[in-house]
N, C-alpha and C positions, 0 to 999 in steps of 0.2 A: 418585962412583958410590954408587949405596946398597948397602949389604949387611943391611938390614935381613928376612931373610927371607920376613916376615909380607907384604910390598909387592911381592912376584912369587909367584903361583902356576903355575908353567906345565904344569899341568893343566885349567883352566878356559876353556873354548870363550868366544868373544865374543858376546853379547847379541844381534846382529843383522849387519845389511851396514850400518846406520843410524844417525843418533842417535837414542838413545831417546824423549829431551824433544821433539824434533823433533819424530820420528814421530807423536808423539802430541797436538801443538798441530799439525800442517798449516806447519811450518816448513818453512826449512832451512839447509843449511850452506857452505860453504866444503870442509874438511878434517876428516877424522875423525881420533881418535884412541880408543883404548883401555886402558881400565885394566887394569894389571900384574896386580892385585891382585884383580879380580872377573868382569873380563873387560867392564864396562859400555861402551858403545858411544856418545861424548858428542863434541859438533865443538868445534873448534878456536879459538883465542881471535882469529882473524879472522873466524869466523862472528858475526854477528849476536847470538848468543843464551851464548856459551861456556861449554856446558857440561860438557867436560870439566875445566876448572877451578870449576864450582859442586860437581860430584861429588866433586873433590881435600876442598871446604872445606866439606864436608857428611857425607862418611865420613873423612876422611883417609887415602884411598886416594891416596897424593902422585907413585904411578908411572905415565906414561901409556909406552906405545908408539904410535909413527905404523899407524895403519890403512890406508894410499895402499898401493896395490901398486907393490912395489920397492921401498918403505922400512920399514927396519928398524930404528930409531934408538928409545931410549928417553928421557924426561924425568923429572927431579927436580922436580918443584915445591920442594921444602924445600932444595932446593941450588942450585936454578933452575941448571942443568946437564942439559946430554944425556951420553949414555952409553952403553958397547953391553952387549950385555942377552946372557941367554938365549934359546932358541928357544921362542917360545909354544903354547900348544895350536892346531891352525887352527880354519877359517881364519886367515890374518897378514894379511889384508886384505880389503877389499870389493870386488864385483867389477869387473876392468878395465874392465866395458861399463859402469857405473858411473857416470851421467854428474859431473862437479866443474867447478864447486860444482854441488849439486846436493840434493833430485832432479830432474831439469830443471821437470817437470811443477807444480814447487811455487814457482821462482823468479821472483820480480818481473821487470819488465822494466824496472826501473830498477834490478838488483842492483847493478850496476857502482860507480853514484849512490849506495849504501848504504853499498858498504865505502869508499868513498872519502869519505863521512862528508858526504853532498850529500843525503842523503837521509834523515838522522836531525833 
């Protein structure tokens, strides 16, 4: 578990219900996650695009929290380790109507083909 301070702020609200990079290329994701550390809003390293791990290796913000609602679990990138965390500023997640992956309105119709790696 990390005890390094600087890598949980739990005052800082999350970026969005989205990923960021996403949002902004007409992406999408799989799974969101959240940084400890800034609160940025980046998907999961089954998404297509993972960029919550581009974020880790770009700030060295290396704490993510799960974004899915019901999970609360944190990760270490530097320890590659989960772990349980403090309570974050809210939202803790995005919302349950939410569709995942998603946003639905953005997924191929071959996503399936994608992650299963039939489509890269």
């Amino acid at each position: 578990m990390t005890t390094d301070p600087e890598m949980i702020d739990v005052t800082v609200p999350p970026s969005g219900t989205g990923c960021v990079e996403c949002d902004e290329t007409g992406s999408w994701w799989v799974h969101l996650r959240r940084c400890a550390a800034c609160g940025h809003i980046g998907c999961c390293d089954d998404s297509p695009n993972t960029h919550a791990t581009k974020h880790w290796q770009e700030t060295g913000h290396s704490v993510m929290q799960s974004f899915e609602p019901g999970e609360d679990w944190f990760w270490d990138f530097r320890d590659e380790a989960a772990f349980d965390g403090p309570s974050l500023a809210a939202p803790t997640s995005h919302p349950e109507s939410q569709a995942v992956p998603g946003p639905s309105d953005r997924l191929p119709a071959d996503w399936m083909d994608i992650l299963n790696g039939g489509g890269r």
